[in-house]
C-alpha positions as CSV (number, residue, x, y, z in Angstrom):
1,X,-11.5,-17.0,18.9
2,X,-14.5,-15.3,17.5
3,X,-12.5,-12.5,16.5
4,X,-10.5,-14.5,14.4
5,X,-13.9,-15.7,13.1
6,X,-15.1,-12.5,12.2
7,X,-11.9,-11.7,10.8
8,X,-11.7,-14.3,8.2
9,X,-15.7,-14.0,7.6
10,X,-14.6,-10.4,6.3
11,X,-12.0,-11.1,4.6
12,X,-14.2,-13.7,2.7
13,X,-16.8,-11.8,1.9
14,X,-14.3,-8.9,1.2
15,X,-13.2,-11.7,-1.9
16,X,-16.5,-12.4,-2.7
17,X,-17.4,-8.8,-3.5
18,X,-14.1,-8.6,-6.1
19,X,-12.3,-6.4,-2.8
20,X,-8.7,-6.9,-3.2
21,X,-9.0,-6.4,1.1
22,X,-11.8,-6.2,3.9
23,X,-13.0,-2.3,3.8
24,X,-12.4,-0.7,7.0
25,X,-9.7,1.3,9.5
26,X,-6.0,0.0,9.1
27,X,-3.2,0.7,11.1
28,X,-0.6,1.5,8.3
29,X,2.8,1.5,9.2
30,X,5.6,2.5,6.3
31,X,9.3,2.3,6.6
32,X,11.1,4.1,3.0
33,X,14.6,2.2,2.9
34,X,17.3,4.1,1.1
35,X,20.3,1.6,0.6
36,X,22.5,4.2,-0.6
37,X,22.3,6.7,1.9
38,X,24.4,7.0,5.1
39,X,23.2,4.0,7.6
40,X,21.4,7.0,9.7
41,X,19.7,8.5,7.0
42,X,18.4,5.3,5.5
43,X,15.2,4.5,6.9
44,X,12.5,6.4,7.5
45,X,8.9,4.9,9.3
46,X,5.3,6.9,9.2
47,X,2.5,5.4,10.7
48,X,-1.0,6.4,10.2
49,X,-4.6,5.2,11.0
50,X,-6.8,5.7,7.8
51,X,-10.4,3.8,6.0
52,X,-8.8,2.0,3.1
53,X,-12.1,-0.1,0.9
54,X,-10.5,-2.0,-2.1
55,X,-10.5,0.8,-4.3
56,X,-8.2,2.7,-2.1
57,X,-5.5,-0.5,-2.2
58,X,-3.2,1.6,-4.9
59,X,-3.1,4.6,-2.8
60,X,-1.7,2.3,0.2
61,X,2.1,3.8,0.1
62,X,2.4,7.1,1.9
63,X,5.3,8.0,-0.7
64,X,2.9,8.3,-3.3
65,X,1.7,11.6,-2.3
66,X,5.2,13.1,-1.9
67,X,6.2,16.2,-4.6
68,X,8.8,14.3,-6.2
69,X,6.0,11.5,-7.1
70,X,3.2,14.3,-8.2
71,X,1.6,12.8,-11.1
72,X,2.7,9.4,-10.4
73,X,0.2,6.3,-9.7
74,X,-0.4,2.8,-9.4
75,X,-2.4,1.3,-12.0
76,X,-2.6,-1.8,-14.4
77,X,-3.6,-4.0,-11.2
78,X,-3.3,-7.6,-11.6
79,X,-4.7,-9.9,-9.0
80,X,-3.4,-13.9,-7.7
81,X,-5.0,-15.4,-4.6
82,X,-4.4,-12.9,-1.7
83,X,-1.9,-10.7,-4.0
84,X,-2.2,-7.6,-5.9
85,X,0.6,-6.1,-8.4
86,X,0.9,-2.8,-10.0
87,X,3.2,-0.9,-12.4
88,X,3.9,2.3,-11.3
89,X,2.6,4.6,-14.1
90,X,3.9,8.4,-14.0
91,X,3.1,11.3,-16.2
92,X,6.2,11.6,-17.6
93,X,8.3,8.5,-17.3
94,X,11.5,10.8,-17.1
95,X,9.8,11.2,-13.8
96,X,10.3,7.5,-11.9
97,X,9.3,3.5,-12.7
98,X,8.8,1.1,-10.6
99,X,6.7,-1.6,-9.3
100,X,4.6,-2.7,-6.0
101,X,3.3,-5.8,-4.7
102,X,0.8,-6.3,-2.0
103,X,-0.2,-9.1,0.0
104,X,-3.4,-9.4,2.3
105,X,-4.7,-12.2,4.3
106,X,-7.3,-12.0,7.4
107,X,-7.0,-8.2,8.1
108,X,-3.3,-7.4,7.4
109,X,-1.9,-6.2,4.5
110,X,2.2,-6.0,3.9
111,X,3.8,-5.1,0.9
112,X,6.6,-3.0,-0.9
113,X,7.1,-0.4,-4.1
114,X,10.2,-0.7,-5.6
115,X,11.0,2.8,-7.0
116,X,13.8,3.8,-9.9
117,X,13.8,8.1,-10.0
118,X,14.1,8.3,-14.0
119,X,17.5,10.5,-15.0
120,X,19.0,9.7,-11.6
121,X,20.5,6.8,-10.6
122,X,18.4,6.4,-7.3
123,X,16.1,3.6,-6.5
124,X,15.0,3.2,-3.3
125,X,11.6,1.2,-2.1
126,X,8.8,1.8,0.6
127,X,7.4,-1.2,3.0
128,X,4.2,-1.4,4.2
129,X,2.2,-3.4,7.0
130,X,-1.3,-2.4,7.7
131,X,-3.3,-3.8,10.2
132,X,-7.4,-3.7,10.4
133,X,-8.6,-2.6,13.6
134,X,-12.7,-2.5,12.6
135,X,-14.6,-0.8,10.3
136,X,-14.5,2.7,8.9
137,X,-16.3,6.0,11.0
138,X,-19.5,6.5,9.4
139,X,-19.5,9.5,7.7
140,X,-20.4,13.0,9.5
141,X,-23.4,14.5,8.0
């Protein structure tokens, strides 16, 4: 019960500050569903442990950082109660479009980014679930 407290003091005071989530270590796990693809091929799940702060919200999606994405991001962020949007914004929009949408509410964050790879038919989306399990490491010196 008084971790659920804490939780939700957090998470308000995460609001308060203009943080889209509470700062500290999530739990991410990310599932990449293919609905083309053979029914073996079509999902693939990462999971990681990483700090996220509110800043660090767009880089949520491991698929982000893949080669085919390089010099693709989330930007124009638009914000309703516990849900953030983006467009996804690439270098050269021959590259891919798309669009995510995250929700968070008292330490867990789910969402998705809906993905179109530009002069290929191939769309294809990444899930998300994060869970916070405390704050961030302090960092070494």
């Amino acid at each position: 019960m008084v971790l659920v407290a804490a939780a939700s003091l957090l998470c308000a005071a995460a609001w308060a500050s203009g943080e889209a989530v509470a700062p500290g270590t999530y739990e991410i796990t990310a599932q990449v569903v293919m609905p083309h693809l053979e029914e073996n091929l079509r999902y693939a799940t990462t999971r990681e442990r990483r700090c996220l702060r509110g800043h660090d919200l767009a880089s949520v999606f491991p698929i982000l950082r893949h080669h085919s994405l390089e010099g693709c991001k989330l930007g124009a962020e638009t914000r309703s109660g516990g849900t953030t949007r983006y467009v996804l914004a690439c270098a050269s929009p021959q590259v891919a479009t798309g669009a995510a949408r995250l929700d968070a509410a008292s330490g867990r964050i789910s969402g998705s980014l809906e993905i179109k790879m530009g002069g290929k038919n191939m769309t294809f989306s990444q899930r998300i679930d994060a869970v916070r399990h405390g704050d961030c490491a302090p960092p070494h010196e």
